[in-house]
C-alpha positions as CSV (number, residue, x, y, z in Angstrom):
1,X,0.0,0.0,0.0
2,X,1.5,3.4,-0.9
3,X,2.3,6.1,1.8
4,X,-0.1,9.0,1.8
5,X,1.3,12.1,1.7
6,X,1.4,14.5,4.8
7,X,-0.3,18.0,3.7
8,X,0.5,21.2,5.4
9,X,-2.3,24.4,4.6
10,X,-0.5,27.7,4.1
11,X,-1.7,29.6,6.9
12,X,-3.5,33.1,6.8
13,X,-1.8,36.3,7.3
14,X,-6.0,37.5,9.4
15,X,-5.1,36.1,12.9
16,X,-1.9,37.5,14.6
17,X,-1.4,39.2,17.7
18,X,1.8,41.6,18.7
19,X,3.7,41.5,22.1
20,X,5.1,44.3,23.4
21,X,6.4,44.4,26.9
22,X,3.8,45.3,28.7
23,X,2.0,47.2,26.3
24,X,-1.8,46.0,26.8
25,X,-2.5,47.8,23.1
26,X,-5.6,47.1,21.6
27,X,-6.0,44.9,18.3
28,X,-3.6,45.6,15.1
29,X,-5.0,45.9,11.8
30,X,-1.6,44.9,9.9
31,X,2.2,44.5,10.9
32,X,5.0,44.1,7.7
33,X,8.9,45.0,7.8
34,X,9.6,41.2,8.4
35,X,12.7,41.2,6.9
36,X,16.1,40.0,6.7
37,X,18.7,40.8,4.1
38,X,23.0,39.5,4.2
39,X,24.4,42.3,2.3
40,X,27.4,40.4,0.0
41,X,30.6,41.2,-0.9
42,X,32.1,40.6,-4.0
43,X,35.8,39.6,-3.8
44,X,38.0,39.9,-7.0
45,X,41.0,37.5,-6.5
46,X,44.2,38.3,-8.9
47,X,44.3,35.9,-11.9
48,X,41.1,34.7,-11.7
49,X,38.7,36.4,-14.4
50,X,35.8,34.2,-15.2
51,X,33.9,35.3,-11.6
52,X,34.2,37.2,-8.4
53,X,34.4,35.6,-5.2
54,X,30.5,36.2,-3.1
55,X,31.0,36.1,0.5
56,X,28.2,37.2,3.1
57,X,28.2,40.3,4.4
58,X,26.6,41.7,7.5
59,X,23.1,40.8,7.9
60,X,20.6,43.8,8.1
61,X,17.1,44.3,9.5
62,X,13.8,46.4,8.5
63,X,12.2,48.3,10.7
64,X,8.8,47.1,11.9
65,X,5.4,48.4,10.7
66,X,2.9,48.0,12.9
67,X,-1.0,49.7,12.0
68,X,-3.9,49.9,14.4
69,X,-7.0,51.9,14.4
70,X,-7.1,54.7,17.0
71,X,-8.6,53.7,21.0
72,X,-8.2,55.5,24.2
73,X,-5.3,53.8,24.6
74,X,-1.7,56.3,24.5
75,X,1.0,53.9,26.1
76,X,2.2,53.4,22.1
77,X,2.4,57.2,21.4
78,X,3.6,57.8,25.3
79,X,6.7,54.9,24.6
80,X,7.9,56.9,21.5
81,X,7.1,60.2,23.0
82,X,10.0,59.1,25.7
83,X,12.2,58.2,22.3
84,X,11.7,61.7,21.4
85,X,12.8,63.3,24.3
86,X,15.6,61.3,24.6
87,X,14.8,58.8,27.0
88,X,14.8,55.3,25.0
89,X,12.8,52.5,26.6
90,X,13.9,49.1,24.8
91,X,11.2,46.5,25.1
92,X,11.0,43.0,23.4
93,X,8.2,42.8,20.7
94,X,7.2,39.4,19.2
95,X,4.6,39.0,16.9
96,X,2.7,35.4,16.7
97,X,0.9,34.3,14.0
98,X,-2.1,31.9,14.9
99,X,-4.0,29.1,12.8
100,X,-8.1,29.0,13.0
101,X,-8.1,27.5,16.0
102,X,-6.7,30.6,18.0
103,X,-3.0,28.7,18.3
104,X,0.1,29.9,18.0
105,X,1.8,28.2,15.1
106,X,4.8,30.8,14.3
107,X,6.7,33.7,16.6
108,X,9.1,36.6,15.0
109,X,10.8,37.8,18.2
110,X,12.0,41.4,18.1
111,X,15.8,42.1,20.8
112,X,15.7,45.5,22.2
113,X,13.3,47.3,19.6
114,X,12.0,51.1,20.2
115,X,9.3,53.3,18.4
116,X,11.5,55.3,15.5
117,X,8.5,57.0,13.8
118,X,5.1,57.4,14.3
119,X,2.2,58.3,11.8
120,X,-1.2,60.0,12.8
121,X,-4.4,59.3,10.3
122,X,-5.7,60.5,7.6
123,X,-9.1,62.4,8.0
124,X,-11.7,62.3,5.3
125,X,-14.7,63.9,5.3
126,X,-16.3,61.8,3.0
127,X,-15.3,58.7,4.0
128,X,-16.3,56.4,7.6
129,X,-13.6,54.8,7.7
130,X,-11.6,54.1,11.0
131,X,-8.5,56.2,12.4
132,X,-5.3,54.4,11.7
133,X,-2.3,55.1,13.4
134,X,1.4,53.7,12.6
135,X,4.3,53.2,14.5
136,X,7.2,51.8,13.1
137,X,9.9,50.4,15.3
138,X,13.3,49.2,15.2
139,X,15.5,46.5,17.2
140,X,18.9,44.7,17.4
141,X,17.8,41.5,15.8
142,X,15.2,39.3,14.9
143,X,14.3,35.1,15.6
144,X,12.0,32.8,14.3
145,X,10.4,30.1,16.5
146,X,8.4,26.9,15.7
């Protein structure tokens, strides 16, 4: 009898939740910046003509993006109001992504991040839409777990 394959489902990008210290923020509408790039170096050795030598570089990280509609909650504008006067709070942020069933199937874990730029809405007159604001942060270094 022939082995069945095992089948692994993609999982949505709808149910995540973000960490942040102790930040009890309310829901986020979207997070991106996950990303990692190794810068490389090309290395041209005497004598040898047909290619250059690639050899990693140092490995660099973007910034966080994090966008959640406006509550009565300020500790995120109050954490990178402290940035802007100088007095940096470094907190660990993870962000988790869930399956359907609410668990936790994948964690990006953020060393030492702080807020480096925040973003008020955008106010339409003719639109109901809600009030988004954006704070993007930045950190020493990023992991991946499960």
């Amino acid at each position: 009898m022939p082995e069945t394959a095992s089948r692994y489902d993609p999982h949505t990008t709808n149910r995540f939740y973000v960490e942040i210290g102790s930040v009890q923020q309310a829901i986020f509408k979207e997070c991106s910046g996950l990303q990692a790039e190794t810068e490389v170096l090309n290395y041209e050795e005497g004598g040898v003509n047909g290619y250059q030598h690639k050899l990693p570089g140092r490995t660099k990280f973007q910034n966080v993006s994090l966008k959640w509609g406006i509550s009565d909650s300020n500790e995120l504008w109050d954490w990178y109001q402290d940035v802007m006067q100088g007095k940096i709070q470094r907190k660990n942020v993870s962000i988790v992504l869930c399956n359907q069933k609410g668990e936790e199937v994948k964690r990006w874990s953020f060393e030492r991040a702080y807020p480096v730029k925040w973003q008020g809405p955008t106010f339409k007159a003719d639109e109901n839409a809600v009030a988004i604001e954006t704070l993007d942060i930045t950190h020493e270094g990023m992991t991946l777990k499960k």
